[in-house]
N, CA, C and O atoms as a Maestro MAE file, in Angstrom:
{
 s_m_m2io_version
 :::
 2.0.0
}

f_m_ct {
 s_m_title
 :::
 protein
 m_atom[196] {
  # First column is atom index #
  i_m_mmod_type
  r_m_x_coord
  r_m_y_coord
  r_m_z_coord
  i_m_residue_number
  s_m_chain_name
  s_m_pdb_residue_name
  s_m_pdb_atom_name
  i_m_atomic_number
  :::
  1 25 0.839 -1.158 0.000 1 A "UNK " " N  " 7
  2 3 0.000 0.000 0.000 1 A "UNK " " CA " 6
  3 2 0.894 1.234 0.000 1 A "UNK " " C  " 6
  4 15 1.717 1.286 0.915 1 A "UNK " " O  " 8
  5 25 0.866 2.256 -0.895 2 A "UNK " " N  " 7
  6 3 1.449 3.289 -0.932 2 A "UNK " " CA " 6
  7 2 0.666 4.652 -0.386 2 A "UNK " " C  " 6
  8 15 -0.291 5.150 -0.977 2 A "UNK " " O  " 8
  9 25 1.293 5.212 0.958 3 A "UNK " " N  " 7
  10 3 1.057 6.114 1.408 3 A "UNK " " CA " 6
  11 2 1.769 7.419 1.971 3 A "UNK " " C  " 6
  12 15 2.908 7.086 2.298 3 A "UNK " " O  " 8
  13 25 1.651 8.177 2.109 4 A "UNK " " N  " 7
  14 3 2.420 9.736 2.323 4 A "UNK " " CA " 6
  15 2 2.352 9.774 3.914 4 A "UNK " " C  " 6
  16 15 3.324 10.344 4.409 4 A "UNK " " O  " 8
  17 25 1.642 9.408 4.601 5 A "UNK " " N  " 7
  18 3 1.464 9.355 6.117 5 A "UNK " " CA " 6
  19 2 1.545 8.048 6.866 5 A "UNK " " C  " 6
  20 15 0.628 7.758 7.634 5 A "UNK " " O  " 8
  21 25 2.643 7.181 6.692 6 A "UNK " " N  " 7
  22 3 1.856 5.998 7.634 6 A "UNK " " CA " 6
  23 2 1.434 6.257 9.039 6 A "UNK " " C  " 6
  24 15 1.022 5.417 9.839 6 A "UNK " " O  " 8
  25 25 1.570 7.350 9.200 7 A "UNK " " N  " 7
  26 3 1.055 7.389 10.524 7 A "UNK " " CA " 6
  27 2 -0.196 7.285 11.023 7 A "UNK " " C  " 6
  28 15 -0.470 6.820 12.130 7 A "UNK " " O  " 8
  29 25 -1.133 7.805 10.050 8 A "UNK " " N  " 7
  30 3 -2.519 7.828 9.333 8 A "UNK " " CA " 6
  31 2 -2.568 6.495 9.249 8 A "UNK " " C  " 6
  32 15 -3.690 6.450 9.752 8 A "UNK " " O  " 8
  33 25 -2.317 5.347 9.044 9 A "UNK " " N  " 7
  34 3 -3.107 4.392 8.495 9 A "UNK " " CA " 6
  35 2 -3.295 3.344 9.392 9 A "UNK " " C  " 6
  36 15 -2.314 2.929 10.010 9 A "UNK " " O  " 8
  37 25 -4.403 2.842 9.568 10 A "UNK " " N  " 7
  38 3 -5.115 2.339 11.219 10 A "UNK " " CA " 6
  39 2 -3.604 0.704 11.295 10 A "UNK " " C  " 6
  40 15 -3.120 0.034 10.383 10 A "UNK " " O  " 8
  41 25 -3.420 0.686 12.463 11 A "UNK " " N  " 7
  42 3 -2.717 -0.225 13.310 11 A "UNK " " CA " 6
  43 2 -3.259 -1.320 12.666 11 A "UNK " " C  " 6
  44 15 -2.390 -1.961 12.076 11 A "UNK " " O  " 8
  45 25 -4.373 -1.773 12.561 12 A "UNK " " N  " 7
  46 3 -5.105 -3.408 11.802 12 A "UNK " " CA " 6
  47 2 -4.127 -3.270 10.359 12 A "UNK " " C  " 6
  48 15 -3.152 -3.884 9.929 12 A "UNK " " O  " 8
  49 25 -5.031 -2.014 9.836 13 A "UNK " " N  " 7
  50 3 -4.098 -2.393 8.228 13 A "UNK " " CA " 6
  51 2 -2.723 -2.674 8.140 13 A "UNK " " C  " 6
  52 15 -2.285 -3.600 7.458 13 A "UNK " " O  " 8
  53 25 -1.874 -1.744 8.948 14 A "UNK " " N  " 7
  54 3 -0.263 -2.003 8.961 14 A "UNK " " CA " 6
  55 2 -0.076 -3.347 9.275 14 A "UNK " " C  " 6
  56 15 0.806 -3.720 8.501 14 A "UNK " " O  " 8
  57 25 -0.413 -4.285 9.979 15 A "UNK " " N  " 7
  58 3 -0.262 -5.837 9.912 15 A "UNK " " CA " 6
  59 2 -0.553 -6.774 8.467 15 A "UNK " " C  " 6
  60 15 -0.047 -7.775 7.960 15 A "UNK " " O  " 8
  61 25 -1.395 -6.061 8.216 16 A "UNK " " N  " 7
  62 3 -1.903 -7.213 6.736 16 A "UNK " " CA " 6
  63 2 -1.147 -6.845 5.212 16 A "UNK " " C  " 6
  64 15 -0.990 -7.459 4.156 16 A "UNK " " O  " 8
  65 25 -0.799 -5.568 5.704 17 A "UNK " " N  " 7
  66 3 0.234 -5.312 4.107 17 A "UNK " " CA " 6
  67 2 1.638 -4.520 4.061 17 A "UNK " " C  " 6
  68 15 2.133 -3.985 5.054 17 A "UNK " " O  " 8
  69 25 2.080 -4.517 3.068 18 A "UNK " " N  " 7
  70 3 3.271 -3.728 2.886 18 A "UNK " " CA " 6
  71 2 3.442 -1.917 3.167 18 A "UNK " " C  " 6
  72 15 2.545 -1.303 2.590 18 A "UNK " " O  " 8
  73 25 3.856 -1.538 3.493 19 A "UNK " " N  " 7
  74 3 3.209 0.189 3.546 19 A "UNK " " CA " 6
  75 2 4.858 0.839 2.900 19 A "UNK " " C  " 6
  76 15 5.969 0.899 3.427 19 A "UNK " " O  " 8
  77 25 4.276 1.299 1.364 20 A "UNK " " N  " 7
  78 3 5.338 2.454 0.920 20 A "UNK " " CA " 6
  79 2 5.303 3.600 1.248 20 A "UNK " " C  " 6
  80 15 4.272 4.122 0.823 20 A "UNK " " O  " 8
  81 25 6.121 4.489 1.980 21 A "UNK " " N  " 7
  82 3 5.759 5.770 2.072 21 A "UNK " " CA " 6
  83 2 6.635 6.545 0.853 21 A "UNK " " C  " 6
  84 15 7.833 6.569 0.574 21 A "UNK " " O  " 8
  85 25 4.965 7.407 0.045 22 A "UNK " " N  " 7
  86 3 5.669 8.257 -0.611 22 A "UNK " " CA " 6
  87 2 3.881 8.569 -1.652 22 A "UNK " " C  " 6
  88 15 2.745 8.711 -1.198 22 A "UNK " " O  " 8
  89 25 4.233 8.570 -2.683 23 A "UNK " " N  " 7
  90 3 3.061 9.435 -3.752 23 A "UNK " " CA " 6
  91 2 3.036 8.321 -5.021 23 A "UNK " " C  " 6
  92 15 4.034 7.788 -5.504 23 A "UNK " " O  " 8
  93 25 1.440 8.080 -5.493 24 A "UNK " " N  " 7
  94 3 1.495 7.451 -6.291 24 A "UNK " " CA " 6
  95 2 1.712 8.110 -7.619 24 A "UNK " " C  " 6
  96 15 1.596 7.316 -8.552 24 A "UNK " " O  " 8
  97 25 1.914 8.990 -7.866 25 A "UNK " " N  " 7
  98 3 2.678 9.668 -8.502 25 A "UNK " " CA " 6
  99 2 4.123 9.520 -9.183 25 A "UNK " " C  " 6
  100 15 4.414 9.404 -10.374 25 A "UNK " " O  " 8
  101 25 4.789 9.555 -8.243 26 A "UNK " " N  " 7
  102 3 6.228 9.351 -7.932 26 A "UNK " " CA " 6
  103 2 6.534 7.736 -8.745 26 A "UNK " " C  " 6
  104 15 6.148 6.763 -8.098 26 A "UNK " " O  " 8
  105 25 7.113 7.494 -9.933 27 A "UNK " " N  " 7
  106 3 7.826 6.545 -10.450 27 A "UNK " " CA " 6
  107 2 8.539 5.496 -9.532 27 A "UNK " " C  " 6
  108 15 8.176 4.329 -9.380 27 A "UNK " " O  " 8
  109 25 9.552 6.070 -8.978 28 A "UNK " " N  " 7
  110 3 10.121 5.298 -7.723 28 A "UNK " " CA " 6
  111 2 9.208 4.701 -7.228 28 A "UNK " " C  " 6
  112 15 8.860 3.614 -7.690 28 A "UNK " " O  " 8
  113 25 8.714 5.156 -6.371 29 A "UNK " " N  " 7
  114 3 7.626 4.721 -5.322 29 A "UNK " " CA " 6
  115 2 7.431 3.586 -6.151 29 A "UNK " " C  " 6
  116 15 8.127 2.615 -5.854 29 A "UNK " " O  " 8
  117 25 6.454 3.428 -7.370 30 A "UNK " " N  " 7
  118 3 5.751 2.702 -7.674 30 A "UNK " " CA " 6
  119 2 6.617 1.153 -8.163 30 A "UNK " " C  " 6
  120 15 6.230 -0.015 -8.173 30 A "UNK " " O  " 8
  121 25 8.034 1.844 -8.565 31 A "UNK " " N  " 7
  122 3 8.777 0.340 -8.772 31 A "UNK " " CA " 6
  123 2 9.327 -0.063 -7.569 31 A "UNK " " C  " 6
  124 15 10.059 -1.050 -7.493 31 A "UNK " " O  " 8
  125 25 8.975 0.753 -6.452 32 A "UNK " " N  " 7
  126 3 9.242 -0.229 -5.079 32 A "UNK " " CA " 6
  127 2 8.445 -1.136 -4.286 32 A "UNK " " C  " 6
  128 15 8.624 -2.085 -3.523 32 A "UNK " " O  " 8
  129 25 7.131 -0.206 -4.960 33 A "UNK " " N  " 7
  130 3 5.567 -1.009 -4.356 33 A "UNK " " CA " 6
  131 2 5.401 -1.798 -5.124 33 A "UNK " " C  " 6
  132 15 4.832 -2.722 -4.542 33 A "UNK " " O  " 8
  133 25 5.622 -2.160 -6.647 34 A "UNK " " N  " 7
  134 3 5.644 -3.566 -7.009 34 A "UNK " " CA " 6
  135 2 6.537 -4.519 -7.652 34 A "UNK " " C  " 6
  136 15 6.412 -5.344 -8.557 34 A "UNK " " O  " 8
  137 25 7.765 -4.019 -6.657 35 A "UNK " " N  " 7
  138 3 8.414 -5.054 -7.069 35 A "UNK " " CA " 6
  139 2 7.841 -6.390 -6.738 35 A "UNK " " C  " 6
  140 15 6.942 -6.388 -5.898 35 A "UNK " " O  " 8
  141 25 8.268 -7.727 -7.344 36 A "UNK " " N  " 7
  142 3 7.696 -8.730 -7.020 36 A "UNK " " CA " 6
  143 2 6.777 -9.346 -7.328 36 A "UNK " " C  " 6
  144 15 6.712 -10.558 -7.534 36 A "UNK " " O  " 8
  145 25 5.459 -8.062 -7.430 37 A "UNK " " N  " 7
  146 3 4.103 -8.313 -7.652 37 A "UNK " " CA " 6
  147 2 4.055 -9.207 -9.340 37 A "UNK " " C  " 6
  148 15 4.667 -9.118 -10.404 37 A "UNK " " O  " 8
  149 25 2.796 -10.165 -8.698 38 A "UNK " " N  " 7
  150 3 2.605 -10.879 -9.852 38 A "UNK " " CA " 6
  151 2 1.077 -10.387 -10.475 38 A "UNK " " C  " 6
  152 15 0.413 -10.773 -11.437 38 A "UNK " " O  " 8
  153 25 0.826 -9.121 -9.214 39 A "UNK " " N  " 7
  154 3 -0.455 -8.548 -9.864 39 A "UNK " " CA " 6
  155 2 -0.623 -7.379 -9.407 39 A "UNK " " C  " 6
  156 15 -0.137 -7.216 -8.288 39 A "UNK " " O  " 8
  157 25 -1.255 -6.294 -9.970 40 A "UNK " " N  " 7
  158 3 -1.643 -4.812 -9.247 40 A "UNK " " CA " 6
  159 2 -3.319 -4.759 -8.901 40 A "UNK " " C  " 6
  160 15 -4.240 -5.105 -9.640 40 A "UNK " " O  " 8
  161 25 -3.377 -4.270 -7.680 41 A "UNK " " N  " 7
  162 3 -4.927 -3.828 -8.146 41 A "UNK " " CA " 6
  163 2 -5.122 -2.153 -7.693 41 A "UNK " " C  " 6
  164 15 -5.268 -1.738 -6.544 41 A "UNK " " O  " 8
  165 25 -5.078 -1.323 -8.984 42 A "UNK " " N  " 7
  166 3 -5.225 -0.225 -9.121 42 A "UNK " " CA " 6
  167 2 -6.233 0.878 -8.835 42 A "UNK " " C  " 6
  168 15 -6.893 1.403 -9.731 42 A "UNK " " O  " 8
  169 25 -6.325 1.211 -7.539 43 A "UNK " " N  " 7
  170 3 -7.867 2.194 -7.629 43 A "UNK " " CA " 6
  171 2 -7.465 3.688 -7.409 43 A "UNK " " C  " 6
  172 15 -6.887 4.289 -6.504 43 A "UNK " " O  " 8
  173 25 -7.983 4.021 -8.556 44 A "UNK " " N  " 7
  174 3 -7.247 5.654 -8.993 44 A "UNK " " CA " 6
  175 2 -8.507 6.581 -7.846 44 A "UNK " " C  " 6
  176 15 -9.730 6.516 -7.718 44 A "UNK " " O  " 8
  177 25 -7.488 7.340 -7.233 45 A "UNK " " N  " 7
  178 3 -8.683 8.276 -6.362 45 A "UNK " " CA " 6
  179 2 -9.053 9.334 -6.965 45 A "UNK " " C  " 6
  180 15 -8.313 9.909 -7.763 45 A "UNK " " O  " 8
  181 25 -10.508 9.831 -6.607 46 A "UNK " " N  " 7
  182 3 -10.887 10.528 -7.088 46 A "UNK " " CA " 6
  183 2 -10.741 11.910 -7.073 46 A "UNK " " C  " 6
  184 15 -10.640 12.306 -5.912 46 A "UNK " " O  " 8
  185 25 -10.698 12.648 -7.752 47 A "UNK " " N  " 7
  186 3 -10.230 14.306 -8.106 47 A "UNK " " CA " 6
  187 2 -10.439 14.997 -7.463 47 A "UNK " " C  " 6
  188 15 -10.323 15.703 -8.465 47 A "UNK " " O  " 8
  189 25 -10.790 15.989 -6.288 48 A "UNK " " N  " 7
  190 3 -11.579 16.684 -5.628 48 A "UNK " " CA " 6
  191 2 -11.620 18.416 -5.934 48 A "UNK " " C  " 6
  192 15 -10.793 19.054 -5.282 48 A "UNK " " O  " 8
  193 25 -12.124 18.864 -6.462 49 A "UNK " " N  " 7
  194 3 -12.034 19.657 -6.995 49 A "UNK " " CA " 6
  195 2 -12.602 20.589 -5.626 49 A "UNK " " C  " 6
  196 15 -12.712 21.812 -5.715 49 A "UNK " " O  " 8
  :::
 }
 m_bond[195] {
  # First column is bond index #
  i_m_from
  i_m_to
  i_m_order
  :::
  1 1 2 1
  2 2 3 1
  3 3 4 2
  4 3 5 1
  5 5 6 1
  6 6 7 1
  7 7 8 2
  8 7 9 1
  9 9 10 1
  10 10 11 1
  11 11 12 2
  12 11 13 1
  13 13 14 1
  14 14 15 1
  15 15 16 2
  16 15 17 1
  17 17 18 1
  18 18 19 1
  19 19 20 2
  20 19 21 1
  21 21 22 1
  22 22 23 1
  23 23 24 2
  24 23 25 1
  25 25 26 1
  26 26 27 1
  27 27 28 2
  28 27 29 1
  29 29 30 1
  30 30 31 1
  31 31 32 2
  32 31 33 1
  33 33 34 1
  34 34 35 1
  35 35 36 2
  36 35 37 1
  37 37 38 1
  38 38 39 1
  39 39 40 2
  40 39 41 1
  41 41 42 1
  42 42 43 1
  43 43 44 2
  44 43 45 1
  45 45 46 1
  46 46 47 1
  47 47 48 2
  48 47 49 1
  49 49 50 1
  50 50 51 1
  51 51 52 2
  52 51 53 1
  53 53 54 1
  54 54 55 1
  55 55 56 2
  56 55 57 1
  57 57 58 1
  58 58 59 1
  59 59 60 2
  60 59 61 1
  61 61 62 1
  62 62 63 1
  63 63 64 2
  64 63 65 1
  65 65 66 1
  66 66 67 1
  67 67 68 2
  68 67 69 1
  69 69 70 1
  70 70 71 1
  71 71 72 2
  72 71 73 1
  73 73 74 1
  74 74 75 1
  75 75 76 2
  76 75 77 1
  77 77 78 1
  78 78 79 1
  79 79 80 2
  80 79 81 1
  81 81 82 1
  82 82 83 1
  83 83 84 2
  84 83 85 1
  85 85 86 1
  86 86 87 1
  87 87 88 2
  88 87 89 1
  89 89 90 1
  90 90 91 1
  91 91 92 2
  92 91 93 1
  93 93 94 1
  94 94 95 1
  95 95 96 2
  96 95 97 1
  97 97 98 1
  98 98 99 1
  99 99 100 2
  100 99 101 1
  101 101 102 1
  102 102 103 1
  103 103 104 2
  104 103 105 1
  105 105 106 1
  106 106 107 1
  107 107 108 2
  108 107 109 1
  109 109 110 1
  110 110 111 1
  111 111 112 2
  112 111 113 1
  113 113 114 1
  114 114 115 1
  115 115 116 2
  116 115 117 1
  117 117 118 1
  118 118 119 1
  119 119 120 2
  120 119 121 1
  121 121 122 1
  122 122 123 1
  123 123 124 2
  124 123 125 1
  125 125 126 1
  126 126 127 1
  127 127 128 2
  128 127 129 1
  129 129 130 1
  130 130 131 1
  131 131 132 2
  132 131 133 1
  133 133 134 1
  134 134 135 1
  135 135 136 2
  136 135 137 1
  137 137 138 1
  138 138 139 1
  139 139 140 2
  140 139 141 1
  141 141 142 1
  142 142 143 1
  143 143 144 2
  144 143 145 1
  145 145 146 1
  146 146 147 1
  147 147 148 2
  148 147 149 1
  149 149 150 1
  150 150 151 1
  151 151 152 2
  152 151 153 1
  153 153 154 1
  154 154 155 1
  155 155 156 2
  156 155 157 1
  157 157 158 1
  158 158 159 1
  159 159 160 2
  160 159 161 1
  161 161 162 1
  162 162 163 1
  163 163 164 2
  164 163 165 1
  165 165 166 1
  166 166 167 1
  167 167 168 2
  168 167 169 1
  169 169 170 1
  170 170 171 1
  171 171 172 2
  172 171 173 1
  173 173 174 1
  174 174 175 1
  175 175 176 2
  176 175 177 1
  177 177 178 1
  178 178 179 1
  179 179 180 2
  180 179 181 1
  181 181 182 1
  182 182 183 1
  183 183 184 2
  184 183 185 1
  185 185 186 1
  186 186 187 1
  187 187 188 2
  188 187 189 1
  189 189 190 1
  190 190 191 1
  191 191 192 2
  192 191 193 1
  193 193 194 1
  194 194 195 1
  195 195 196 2
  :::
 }
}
């Protein structure tokens, strides 16, 4: 899971997955969050205008 705050992200979730800190944005980030992966599942957030 790629995030900018892990501090933010509830104690349950930090046990069940990986936590990148940084921006899904960010290239890096993203070849660190899947390295390995034999699959992505992508949910683009929404815009907030």
């Amino acid at each position: 899971m790629i995030v900018r705050d892990p501090a933010r992200l509830p104690q349950e979730a930090r046990g069940r997955v990986e936590v990148i800190t940084g921006s899904h944005g960010d290239a890096d980030v993203l070849d660190r969050a899947f390295e390995g992966a034999d699959a992505v599942f992508w949910l683009v957030p929404r815009t907030i205008r």
